[in-house]
N, C-alpha and C positions, 0 to 999 in steps of 0.2 A: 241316912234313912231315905233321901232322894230314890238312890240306886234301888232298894229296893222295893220302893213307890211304885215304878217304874218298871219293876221285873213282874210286880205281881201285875200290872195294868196290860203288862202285854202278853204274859200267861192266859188270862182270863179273859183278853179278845176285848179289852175297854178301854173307850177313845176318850182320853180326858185330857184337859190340860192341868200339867205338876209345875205350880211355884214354889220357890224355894225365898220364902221370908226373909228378911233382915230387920226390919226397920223396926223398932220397938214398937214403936204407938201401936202400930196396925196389931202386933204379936199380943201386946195388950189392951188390944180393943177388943182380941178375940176369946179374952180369960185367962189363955196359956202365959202361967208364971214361972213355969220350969221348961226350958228347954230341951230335948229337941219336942214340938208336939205336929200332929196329926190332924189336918181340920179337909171335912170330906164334906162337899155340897154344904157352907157353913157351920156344918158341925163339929164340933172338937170332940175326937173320939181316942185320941191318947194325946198325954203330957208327960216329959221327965225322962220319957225312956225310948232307943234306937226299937221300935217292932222288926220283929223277924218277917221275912218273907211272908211264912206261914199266917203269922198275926194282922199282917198285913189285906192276906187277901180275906180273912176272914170279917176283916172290917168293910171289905168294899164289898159284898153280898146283900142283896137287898135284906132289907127289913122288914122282915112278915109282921 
């Protein structure tokens, strides 16, 4: 999911930094019980499943 973390970040012309987790504690300090998950400006906005490209950028879009 990294890879396309990263393809949608640079589609969409957004300057962020992508960590890519390991360490349990941290992974469940942040709720995610199911691996791979998705956490945007502290948010957890998927767990369990690789997001597509697509799904991807549709999560980094502000929030009206």
């Amino acid at each position: 999911m990294e890879k396309n973390v990263t393809a949608a970040l640079t589609e969409m012309n957004i300057e962020a930094e992508v960590s890519k987790v390991s360490d349990l504690e941290l992974i469940i300090a942040y709720g995610v019980v199911r691996t791979p998950g998705l956490v945007i400006d502290g948010r957890v906005v998927s767990v369990g499943k690789v997001l597509t490209l697509e799904q991807i950028k549709e999560r980094l879009k502000p929030q009206t």
